[in-house]
N, C-alpha and C positions, 0 to 999 in steps of 0.2 A: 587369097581372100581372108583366112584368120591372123596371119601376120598383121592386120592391122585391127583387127577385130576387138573392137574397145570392151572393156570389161562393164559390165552392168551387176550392180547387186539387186537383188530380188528377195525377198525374203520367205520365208519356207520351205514344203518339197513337195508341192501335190504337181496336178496337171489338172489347167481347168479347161472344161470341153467347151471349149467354145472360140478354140481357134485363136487365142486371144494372147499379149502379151503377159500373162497371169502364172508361168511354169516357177512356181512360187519358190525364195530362195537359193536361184543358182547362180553361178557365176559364167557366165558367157563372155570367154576370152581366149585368149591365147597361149597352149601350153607353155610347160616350165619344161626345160629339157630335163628328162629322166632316162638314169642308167639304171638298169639292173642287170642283176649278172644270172644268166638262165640255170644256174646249178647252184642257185642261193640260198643253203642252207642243205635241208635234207630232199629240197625237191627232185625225182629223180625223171626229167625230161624224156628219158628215153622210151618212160611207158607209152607218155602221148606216141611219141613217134611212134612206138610198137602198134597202137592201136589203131593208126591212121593207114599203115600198112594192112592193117588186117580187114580194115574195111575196104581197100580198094584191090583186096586179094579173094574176100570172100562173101562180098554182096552180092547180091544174086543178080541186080539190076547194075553192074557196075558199069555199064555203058554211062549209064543217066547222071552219074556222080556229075556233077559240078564244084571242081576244087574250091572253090571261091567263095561257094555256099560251107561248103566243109570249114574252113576257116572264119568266116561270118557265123557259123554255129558253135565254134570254139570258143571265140572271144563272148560269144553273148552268153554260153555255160558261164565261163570263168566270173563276170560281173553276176549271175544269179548265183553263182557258190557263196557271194557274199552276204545273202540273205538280207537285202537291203533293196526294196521296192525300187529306190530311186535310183539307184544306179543301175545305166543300160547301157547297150551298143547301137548305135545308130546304123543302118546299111545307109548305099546312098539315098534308094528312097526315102526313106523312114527319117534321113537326117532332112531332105529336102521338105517332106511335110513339117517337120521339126520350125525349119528357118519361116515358112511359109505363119505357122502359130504366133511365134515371137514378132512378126513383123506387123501383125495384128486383123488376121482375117478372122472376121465375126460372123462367122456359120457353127451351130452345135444346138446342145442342148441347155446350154445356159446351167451350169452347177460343177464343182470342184471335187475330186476323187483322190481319196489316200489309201494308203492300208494300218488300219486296226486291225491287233491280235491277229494280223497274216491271213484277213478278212479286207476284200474291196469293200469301203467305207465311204459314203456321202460323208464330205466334209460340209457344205451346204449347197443349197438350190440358190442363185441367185435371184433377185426382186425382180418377179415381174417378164420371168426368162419360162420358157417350154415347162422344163423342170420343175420350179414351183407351181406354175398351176395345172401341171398333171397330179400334183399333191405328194409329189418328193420332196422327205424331209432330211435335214441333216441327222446324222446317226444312222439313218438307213444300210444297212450289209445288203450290196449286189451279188447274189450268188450266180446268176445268171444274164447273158445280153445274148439276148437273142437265143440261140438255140450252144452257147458257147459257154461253157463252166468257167468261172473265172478263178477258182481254186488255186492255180498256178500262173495267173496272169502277173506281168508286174504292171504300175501304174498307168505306164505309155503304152503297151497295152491294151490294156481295156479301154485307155481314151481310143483310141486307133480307132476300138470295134461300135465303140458309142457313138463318138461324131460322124459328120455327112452330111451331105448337101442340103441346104434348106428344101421343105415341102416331104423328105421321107419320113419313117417311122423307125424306132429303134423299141425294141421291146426290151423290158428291164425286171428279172426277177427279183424280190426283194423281200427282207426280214428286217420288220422292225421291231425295235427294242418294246418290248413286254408282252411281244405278241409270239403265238405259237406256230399260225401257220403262215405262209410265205403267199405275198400276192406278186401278181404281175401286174406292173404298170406299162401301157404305152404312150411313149414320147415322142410327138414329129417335131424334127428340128427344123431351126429356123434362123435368121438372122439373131444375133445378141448385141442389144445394147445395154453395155454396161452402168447403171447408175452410180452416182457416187456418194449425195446423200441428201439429205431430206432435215428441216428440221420444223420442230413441233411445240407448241405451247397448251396446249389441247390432246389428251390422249383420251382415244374411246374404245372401250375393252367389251365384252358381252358378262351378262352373268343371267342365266334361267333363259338363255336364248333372245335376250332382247337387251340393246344397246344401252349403256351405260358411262356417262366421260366422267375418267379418275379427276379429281381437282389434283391439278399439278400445284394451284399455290402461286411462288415466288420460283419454281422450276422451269429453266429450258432445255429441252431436249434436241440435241444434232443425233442422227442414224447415220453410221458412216457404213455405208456397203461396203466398200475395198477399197487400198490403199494405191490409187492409179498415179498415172504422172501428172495429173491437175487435182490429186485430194486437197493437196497442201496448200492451194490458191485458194479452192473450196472453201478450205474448213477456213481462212482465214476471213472470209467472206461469212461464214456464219459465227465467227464468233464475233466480228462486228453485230450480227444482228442478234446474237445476248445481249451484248453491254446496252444495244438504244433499247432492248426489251424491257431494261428496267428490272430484269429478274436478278438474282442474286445468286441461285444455285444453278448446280450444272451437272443433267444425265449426258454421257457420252456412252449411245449403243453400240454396241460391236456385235449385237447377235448376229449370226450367220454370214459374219465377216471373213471369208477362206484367206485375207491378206493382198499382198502386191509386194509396191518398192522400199526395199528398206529404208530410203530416202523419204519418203513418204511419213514414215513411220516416226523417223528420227525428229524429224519437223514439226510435226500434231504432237512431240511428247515433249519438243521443246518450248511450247507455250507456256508449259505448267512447271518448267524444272529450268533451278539457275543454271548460267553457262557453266559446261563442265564436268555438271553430273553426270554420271552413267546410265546411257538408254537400252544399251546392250551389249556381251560381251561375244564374240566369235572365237570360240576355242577350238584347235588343229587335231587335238589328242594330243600336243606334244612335238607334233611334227615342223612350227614356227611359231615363235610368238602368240599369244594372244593378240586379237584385236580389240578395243576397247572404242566405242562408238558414243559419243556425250553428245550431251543436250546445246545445243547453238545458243540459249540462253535468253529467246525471247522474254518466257519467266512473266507472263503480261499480270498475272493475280495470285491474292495473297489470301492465304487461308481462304480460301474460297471451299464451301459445299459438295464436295462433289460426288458421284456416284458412276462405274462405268459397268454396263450390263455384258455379261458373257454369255454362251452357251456351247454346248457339244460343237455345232458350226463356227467359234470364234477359233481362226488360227492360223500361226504363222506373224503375220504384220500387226493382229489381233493381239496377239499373245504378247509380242513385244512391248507396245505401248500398254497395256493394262498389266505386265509384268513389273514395267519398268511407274508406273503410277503408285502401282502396290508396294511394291520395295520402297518406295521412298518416301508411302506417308500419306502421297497427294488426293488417294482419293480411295473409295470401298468398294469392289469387285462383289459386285452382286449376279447371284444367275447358276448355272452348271459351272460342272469342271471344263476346261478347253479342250479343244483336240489335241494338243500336243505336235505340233508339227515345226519342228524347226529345227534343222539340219538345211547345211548350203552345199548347192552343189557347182561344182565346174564343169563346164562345156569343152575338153579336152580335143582337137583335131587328133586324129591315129593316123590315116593317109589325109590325101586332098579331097575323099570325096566320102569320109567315114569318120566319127565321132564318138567319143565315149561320155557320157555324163556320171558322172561319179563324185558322191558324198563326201565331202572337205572337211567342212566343220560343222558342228552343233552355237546352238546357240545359248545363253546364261542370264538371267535374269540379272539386276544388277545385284542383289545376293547372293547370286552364283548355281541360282534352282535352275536345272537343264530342263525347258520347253520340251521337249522331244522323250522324258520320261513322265510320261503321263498328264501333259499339260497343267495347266494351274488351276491351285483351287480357292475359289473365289471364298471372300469375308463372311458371306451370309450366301450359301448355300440354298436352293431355292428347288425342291423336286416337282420335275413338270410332268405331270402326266396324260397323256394319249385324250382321253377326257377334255381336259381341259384344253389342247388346242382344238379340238373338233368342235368346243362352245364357245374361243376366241378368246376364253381369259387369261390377259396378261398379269402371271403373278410374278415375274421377276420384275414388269414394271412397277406393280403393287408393292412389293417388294422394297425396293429402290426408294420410291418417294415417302413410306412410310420410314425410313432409315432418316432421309432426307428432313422429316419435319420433323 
């Protein structure tokens, strides 16, 4: 089966519940053959072994051992010694719900989950999904699902315990940023369908509780939710319906954007940048080459307006295209700082029926600022507070347009 197993890039490293092809950033292919040599360096092999004997010498229950699990518990320590969410072990189950995700069954709770500061983090609630109209927001720290601390969970994980068949309920403990005590939300999941974007000439915000539309002006606005395998038809489709708009300027939202296909990514950043330029860079640690990922060179407008909106939820596919905007000039990152999430990972087979996913590379704005250390921080900084979503006002769009005119 992975002998032919064609590589796909993805961009970032969360997992989004929703069953969906969205395990942002990795590489799903086929290992490279690796030698290592088990006494490499100062490791001294023989403790394991010491310690494997002691447990099937001195467990109380050692009838119940299960070798198998013994060695499925080894390798999945060895990936969490690495202190890196995203890297994991797959058993066979675990790898079979894995392929079943990627192949794109849309059951969950609709929203994408990282870890912050070694905290399960709402990367964002998708539009329109369980998750957002239970009033899950991005930034959200899950400290609990269900009656299960998630202290020590890593990513896959905690998706594992969140998703489930449409019609149940998943209970979600939660701490939101500037608040002191923790609420529980409950989420019944359900089918997700994913959007991919929407666009706007008309924006209507609240202010005192009662509806209010900003004059956009000569502005049009695309909302790109995620970076799927039809954005890029998508977005060429709405940027035909800029140009017959007659408008001149151009908001591109990314709020609460968790990412997709790198491909995706490269394409929407190739509109605005000549052929060539750099959209993004894939660095190894050193381990091969850098990859370097440029612009295909559509390149359709010239000094053109522009403004792209971020927030705590923009990330990974988010990050790149509004990285690779910033560094080059083409347009002003208005909004929050990003999440940060961009590291790729590879889908490694170990036997025929067990898998290791583990972190490759990081990714490099095209000035060389690593995504993955604290995301980016946008031109005109915008602080949102609690308040103001609960009365609706958009001020990083406020924000944005006033830049704009």
């Amino acid at each position: 089966m992975y002998g032919n197993f064609k590589k796909i890039l993805i961009v970032g490293s969360g997992a989004l519940i929703v069953l969906a092809a969205f395990f942002m950033g990795a590489y799903f292919g086929a290992s490279k053959n690796v030698v290592l040599s088990p006494n490499n360096g100062d490791v001294d092999f023989d403790e394991f072994w010491d310690a494997w004997g002691i447990v099937q010498e001195k467990y109380v229950d050692s009838e119940k051992i299960e070798e198998k699990d013994m060695v499925y518990g080894a390798i999945a320590g060895l990936l969490k010694s690495l202190k890196d969410p995203y890297s994991v072990f797959f058993t066979p189950e675990e790898l079979k719900e894995f392929e079943i995700e990627i192949n794109g069954e849309f059951e969950g709770v609709g929203m994408e989950v990282g870890i912050r500061k070694n905290i399960l983090t709402v990367v964002a609630p998708l539009k329109s999904t369980p998750a957002e109209k239970a009033g899950i927001q991005a930034g959200d720290k899950i400290l609990r699902i269900d009656d299960v601390p998630t202290s020590d969970l890593s990513v896959d994980e905690a998706v594992r315990l969140i998703r489930g068949p449409r019609g149940t309920e998943v209970k979600l403990t939660i701490l939101r940023n500037g608040e002191e005590e923790t609420k529980m939300i409950s989420v019944t999941r359900d089918v997700i369908k994913i959007p991919s974007l929407d666009t706007e000439t008309k924006i209507v915000t609240k202010e005192n509780g009662e509806e209010k539309r900003l004059d956009t002006g000569d502005v049009f606005v695309i909302r790109l939710y995620n970076f799927s395998s039809d954005s890029a038809n998508n977005f060429r489709t709405a940027l035909r319906q800029f140009l017959d708009s007659g408008k001149r300027k151009l908001i591109l939202d990314l709020r609460n954007n968790p990412g997709g296909f790198l491909e995706a990514a490269v394409d929407i950043s190739s509109w605005f940048l000549p052929q060539g330029e750099t959209v993004v860079i894939e660095n190894f640690g050193g381990k091969e080459p850098e990859k370097i990922h440029r612009s295909k060179g559509y390149d359709l407008f010239n000094n053109l307006p522009m403004a792209v909106l971020v927030n705590k939820g923009s990330a990974s596919a988010s990050e790149i295209v509004a990285g690779a905007l910033q560094d080059h000039g083409i347009a002003k990152i208005v909004g929050e700082k990003t999440f940060g999430k961009g590291s790729v990972q590879e889908l490694v087979p170990l036997t025929r029926n067990t898998s290791i996913k583990i972190t490759i590379a990081k990714w490099l704005t095209p000035k060389r600022q690593s995504i993955s250390d604290g995301g980016l921080t946008p031109d005109a900084e915008v602080e949102v507070k609690s308040e103001d979503l609960e009365k609706g006002r958009d001020l990083i769009m406020e924000k944005a347009l006033e830049i704009l005119k």
